[in-house]
PADREN-832844 format. One record per atom (N, C-alpha, C, CB): residue in three letters; x, y, z. Coordinates in steps of 0.05 Angstrom, whole numbers, plus 5000, padded with zeros to 4 digits. Glycine has a CB too. Layout:
ALAXYZ
...
***
This chain:
UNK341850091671
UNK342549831659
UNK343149621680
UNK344849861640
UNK344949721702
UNK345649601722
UNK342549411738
UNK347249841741
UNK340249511737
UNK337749391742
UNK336149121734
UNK336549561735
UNK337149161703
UNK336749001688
UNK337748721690
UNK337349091670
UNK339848781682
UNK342348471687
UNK342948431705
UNK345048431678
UNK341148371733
UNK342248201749
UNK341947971749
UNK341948241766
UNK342847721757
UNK342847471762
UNK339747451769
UNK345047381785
UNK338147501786
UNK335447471784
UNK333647481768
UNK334747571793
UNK334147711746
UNK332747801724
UNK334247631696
UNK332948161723
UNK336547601693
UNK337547261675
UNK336547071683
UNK340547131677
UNK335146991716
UNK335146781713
UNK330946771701
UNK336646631744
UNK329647021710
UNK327846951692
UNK327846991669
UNK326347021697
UNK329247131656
UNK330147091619
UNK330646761623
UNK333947321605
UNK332246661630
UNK331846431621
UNK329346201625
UNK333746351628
UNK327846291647
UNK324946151645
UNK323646221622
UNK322946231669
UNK323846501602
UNK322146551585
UNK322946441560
UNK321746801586
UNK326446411560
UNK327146241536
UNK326246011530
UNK329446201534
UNK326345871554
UNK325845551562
UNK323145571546
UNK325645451599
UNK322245811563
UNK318445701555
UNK318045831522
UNK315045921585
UNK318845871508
UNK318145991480
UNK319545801469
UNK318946291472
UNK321445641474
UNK322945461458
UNK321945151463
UNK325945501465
UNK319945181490
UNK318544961494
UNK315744921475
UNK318044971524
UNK314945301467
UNK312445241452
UNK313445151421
UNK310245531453
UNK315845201413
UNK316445141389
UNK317144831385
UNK318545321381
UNK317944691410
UNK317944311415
UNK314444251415
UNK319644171456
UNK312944331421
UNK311344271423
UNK309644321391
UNK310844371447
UNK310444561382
UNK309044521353
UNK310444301336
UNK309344801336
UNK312944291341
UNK314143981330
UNK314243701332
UNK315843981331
UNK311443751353
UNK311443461370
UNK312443241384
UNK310943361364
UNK314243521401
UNK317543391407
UNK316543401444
UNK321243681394
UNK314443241461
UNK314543261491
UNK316043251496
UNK313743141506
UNK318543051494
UNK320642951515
UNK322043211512
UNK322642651508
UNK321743441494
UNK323843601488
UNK322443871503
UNK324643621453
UNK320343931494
UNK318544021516
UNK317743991549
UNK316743971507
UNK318343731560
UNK318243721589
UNK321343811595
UNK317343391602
UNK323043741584
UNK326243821588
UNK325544151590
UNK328843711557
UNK325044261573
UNK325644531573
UNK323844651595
UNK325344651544
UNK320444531598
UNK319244531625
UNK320844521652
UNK317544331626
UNK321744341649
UNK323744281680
UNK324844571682
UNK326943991678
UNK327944701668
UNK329144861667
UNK327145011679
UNK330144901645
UNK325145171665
UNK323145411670
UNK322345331695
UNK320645441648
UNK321545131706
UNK320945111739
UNK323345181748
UNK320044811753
UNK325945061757
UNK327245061768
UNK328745461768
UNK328544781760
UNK329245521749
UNK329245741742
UNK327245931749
UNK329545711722
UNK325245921750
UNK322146061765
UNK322946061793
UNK318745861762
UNK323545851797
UNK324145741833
UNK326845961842
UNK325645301836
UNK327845901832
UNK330346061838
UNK330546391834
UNK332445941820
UNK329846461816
UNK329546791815
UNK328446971832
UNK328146871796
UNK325946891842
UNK325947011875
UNK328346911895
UNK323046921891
UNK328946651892
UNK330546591918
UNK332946711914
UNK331046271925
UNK334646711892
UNK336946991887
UNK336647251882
UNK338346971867
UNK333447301887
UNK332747621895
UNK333147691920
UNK329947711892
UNK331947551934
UNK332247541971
UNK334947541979
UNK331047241986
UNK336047311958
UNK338647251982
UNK340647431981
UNK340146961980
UNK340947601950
UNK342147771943
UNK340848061952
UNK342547721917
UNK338548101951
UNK338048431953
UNK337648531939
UNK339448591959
UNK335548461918
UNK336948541897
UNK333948581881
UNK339448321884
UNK331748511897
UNK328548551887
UNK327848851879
UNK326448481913
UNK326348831857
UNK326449071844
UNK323149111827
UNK329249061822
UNK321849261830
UNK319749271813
UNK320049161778
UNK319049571816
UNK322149181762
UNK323149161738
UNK321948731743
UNK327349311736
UNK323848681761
UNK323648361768
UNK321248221767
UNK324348311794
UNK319748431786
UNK316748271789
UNK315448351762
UNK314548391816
UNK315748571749
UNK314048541720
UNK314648321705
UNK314448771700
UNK317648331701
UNK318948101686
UNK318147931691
UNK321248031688
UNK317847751711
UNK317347451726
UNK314947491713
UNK317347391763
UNK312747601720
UNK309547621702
UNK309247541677
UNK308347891699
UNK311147681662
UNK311847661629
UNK312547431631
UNK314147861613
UNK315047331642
UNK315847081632
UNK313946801635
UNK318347051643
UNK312446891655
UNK311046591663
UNK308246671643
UNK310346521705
UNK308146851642
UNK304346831631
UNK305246691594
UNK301847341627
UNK307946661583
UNK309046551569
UNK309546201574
UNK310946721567
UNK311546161592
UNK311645861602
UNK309345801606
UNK313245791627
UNK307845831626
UNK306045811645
UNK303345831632
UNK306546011666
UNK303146041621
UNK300746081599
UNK299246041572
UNK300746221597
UNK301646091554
UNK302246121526
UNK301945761525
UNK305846311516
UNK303745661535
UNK304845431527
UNK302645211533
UNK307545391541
UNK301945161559
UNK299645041565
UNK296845061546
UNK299245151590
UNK296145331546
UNK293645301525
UNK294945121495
UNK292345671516
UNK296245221481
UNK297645111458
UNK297544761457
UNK300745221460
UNK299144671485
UNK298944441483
UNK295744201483
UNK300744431501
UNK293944421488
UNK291344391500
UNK289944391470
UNK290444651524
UNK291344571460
UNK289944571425
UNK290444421406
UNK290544771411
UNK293644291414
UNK294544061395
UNK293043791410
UNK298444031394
UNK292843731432
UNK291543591442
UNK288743511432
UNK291643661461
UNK286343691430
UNK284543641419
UNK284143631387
UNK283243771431
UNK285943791380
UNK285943731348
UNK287043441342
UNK288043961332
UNK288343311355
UNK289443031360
UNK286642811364
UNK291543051390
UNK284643001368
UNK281742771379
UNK281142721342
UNK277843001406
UNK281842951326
UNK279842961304
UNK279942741281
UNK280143211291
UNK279442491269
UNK280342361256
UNK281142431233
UNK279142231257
UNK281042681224
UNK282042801193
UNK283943021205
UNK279142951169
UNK285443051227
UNK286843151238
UNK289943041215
UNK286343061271
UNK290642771228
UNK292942731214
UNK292942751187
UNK293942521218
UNK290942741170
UNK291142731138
UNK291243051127
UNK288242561124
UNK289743261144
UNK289143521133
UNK290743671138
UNK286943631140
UNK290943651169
UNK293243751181
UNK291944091192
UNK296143741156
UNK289444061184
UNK288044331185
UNK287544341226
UNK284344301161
UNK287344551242
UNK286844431272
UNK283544551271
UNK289344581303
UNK282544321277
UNK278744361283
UNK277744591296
UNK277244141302
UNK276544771288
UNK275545021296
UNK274144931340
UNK272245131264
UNK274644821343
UNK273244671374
UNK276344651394
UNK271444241366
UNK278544601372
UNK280644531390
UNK281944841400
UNK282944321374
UNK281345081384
UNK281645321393
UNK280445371423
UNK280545501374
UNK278545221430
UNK278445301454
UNK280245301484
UNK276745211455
UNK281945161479
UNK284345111495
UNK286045371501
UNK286044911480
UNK285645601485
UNK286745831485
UNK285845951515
UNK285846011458
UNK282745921518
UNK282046001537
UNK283645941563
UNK279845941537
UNK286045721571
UNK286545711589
UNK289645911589
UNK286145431595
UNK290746011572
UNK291646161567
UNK291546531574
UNK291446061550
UNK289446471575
UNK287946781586
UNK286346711601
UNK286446971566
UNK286646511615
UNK286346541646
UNK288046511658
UNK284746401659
UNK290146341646
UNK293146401663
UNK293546741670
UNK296246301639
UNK293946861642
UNK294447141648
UNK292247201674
UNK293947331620
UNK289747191669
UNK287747321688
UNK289847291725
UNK283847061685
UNK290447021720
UNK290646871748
UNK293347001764
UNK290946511743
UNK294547081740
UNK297847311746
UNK297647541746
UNK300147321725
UNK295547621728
UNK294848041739
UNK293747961776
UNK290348281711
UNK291947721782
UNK290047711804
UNK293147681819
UNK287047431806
UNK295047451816
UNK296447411841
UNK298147701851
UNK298447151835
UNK298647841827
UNK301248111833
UNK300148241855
UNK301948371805
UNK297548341853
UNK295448441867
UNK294148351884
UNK294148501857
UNK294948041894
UNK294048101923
UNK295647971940
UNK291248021930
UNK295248191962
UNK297648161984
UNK296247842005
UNK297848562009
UNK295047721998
UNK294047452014
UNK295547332008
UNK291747322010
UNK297047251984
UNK298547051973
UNK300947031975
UNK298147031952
UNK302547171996
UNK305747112012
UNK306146892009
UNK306247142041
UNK304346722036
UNK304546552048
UNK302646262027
UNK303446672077
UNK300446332026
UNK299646112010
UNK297846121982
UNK298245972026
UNK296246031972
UNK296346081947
UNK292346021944
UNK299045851929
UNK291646321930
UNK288246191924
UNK287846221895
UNK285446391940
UNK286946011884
UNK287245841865
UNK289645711862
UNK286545941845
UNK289045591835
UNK290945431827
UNK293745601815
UNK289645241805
UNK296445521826
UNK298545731811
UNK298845621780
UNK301945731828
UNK300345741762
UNK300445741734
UNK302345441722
UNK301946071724
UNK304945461747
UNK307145221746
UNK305144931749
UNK309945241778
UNK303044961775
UNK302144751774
UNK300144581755
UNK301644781793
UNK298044871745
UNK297644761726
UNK297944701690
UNK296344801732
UNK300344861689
UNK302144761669
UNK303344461669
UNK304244941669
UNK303844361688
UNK304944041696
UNK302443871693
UNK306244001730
UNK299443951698
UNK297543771701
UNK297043731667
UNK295043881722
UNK297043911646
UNK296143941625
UNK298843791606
UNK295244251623
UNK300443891614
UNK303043691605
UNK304143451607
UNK304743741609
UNK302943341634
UNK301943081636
UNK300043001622
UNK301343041658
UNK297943111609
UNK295942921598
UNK298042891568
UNK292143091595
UNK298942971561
UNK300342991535
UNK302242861530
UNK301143191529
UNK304142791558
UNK306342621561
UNK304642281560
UNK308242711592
UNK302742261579
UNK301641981573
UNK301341861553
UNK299641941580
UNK299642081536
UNK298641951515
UNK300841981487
UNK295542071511
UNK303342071488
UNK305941991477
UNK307641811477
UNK306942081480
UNK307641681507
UNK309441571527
UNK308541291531
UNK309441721554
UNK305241301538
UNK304341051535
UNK300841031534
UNK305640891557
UNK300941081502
UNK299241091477
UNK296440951483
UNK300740941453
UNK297740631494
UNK295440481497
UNK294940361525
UNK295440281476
UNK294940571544
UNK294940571570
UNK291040681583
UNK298040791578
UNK290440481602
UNK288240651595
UNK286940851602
UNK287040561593
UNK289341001626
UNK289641311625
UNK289241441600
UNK292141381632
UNK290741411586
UNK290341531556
UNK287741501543
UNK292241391538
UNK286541181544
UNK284641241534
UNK282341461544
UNK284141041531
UNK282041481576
UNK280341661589
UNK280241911585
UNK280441651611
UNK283142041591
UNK284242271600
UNK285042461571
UNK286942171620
UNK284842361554
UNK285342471523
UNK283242401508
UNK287742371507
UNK281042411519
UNK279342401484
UNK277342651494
UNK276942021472
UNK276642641468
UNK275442941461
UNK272743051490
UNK273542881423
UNK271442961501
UNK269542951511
UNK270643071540
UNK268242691508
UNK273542921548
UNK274542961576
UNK276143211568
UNK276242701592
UNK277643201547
UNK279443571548
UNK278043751547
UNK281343701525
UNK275143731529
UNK272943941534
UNK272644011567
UNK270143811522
UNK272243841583
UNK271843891608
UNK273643981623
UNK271043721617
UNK275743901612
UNK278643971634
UNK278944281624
UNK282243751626
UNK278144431609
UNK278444651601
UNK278044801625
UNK277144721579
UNK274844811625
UNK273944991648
UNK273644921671
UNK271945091646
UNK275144761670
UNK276444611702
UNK278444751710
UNK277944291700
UNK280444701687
UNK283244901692
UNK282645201697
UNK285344911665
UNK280545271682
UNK281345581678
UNK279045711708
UNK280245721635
UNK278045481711
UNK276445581735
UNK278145601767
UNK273845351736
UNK279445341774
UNK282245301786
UNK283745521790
UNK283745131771
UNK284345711767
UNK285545881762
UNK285646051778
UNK285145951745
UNK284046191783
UNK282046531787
UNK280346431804
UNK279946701756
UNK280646171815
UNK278146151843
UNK279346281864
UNK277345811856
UNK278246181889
UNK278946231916
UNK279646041933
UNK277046341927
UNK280045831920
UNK280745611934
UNK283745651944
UNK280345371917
UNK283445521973
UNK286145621985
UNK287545271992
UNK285545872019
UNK290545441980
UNK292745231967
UNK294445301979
UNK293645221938
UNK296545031985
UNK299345031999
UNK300545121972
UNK300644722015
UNK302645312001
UNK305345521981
UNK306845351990
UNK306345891987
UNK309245241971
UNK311445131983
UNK313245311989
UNK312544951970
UNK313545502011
UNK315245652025
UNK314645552048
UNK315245922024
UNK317945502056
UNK318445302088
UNK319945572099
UNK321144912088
UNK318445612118
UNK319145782144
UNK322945622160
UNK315545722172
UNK321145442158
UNK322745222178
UNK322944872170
UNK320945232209
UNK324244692172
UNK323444452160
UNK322144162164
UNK324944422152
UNK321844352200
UNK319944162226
UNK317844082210
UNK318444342257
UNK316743782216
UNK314743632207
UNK312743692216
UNK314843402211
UNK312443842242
UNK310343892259
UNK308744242232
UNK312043982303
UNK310744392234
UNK310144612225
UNK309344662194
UNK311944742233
UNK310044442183
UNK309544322148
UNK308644072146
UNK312344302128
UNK306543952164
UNK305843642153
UNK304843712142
UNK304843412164
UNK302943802129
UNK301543782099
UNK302943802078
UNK299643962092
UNK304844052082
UNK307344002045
UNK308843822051
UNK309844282031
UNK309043662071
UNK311543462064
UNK309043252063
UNK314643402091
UNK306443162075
UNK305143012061
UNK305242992031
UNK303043062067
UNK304643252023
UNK303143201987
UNK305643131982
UNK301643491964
UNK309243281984
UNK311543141973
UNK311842831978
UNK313843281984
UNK311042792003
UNK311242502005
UNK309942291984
UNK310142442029
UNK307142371984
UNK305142171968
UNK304842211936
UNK302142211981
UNK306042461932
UNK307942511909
UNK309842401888
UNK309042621915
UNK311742371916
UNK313642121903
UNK313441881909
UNK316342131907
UNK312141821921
UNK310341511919
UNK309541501892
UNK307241481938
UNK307941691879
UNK305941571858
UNK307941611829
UNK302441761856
UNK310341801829
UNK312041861811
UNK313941531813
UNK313842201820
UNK315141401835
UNK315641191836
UNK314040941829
UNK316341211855
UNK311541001841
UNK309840771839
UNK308740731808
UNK307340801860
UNK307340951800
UNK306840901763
UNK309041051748
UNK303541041750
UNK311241161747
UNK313141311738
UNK311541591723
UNK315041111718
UNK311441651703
UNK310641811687
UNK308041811690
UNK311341771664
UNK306741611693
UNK303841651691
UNK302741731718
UNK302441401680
UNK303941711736
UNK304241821769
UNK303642081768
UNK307241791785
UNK304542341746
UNK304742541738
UNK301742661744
UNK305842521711
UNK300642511728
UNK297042581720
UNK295942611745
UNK294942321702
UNK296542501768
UNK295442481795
UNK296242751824
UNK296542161803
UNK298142811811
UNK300842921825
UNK298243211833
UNK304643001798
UNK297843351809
UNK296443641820
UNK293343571830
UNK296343901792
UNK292743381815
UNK290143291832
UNK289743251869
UNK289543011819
UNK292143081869
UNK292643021893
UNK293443251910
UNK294342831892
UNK295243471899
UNK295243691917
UNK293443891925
UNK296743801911
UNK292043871895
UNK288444061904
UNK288043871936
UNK284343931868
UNK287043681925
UNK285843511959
UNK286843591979
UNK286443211964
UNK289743421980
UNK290943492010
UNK290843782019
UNK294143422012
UNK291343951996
UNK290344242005
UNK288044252021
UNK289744411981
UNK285544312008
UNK283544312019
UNK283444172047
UNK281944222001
UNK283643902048
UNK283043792070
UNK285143922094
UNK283243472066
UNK287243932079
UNK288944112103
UNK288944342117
UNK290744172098
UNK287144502099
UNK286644792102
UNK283344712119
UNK286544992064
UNK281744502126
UNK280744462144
UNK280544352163
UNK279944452141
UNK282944142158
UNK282644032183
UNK284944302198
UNK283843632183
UNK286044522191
UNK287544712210
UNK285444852213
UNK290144882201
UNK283644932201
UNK281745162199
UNK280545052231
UNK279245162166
UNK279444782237
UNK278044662256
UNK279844752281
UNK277644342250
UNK282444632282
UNK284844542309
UNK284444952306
UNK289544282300
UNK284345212289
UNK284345392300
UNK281745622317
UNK285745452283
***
């Protein structure tokens, strides 16, 4: 029992509450109540390894857990919001209330989350940095499209980035992202020298530029922008090695 309840393993129970209580804001069409409970589940994700380490306290039980809980936040939730999203394109959406046999496809990114969390447990490449896209990040990109077009309706982000034609596409965008090989900055700082992390303190930098500069709608840009700097970073080091 003593295994169970540690402070590491509460603190991912509470990423999994967050995220099941976030899918139930989201069937109620409650974002603001849904990114709140999002936040928690990051910050809480973030922390459960770091009070594994610092305590001693890592345990096979942990790492299954952490799997479970995020392919839930991380997984569950994202596709869902992906399904209310396109059922939102349908013009007999609000009167029927029925969701369009087309907006089911959003599930798929759901089970590629999972795919992308059996792939990460299993491979030892991903210490240090990350190939594909992780599940946190693209849970924030997909919850951003949802916050815009709540937040500000007649923006013309919204009009682009939410209609039926572009979530179709963002599907197998995401779920491809997922389960690629594309190699991505891990935010684990060794150290907090500029020299030894300019690329993650780049993308944080130009990050909160664009979270300052368009507020909320800064959001939509945020994981895009880290795919890039990734890539370009991971060659322009690949070159200097």
């Amino acid at each position: 029992m003593g295994t169970l309840f540690t402070i590491p393993n509460l603190l991912t129970c509470l990423n999994l509450v967050c995220g099941v209580s976030a899918i139930i804001a989201t069937c109620n069409r409650t974002p603001e109540v849904a990114v709140f409970l999002v936040c928690i589940s990051l910050i809480a994700d973030f922390l459960d390894g770091f009070a594994a380490r610092l305590l001693g306290v890592s345990s096979p039980i942990g790492k299954e857990l952490d799997s479970l809980a995020d392919v839930i936040t991380f997984g569950a939730l994202p596709g869902i919001i992906m399904v209310y999203l396109l059922a939102e394109t349908d013009a007999d959406y609000e009167k029927m209330r029925a969701i369009p046999f087309y907006a089911y496809l959003g599930i798929l990114i759901s089970a590629f989350s999972a795919l992308r969390l059996a792939k990460f447990n299993l491979d030892e490449r991903q210490s240090g940095v990350f190939y594909g896209l992780a599940t946190p990040a693209n849970t924030i990109f997909i919850l951003s499209l949802w916050l815009i077009k709540y937040f500000h309706p007649d923006s013309i982000l919204t009009s682009i980035f939410t209609t039926k034609i572009v979530l179709l596409i963002v599907i197998p965008v995401s779920c491809y992202l997922l389960i690629s090989e594309i190699k991505l900055i891990a935010f684990k700082f060794k150290t907090m020298s500029l020299k030894d992390n300019f690329w993650k303190w780049l993308i944080i930098g130009v990050s909160v530029l664009l979270l300052l500069g368009f507020q909320l709608r800064g959001l939509l840009f945020v994981i895009p922008v880290y795919i890039l700097l990734s890539v370009i970073g991971e060659k322009v080091s690949g070159k200097r090695r």
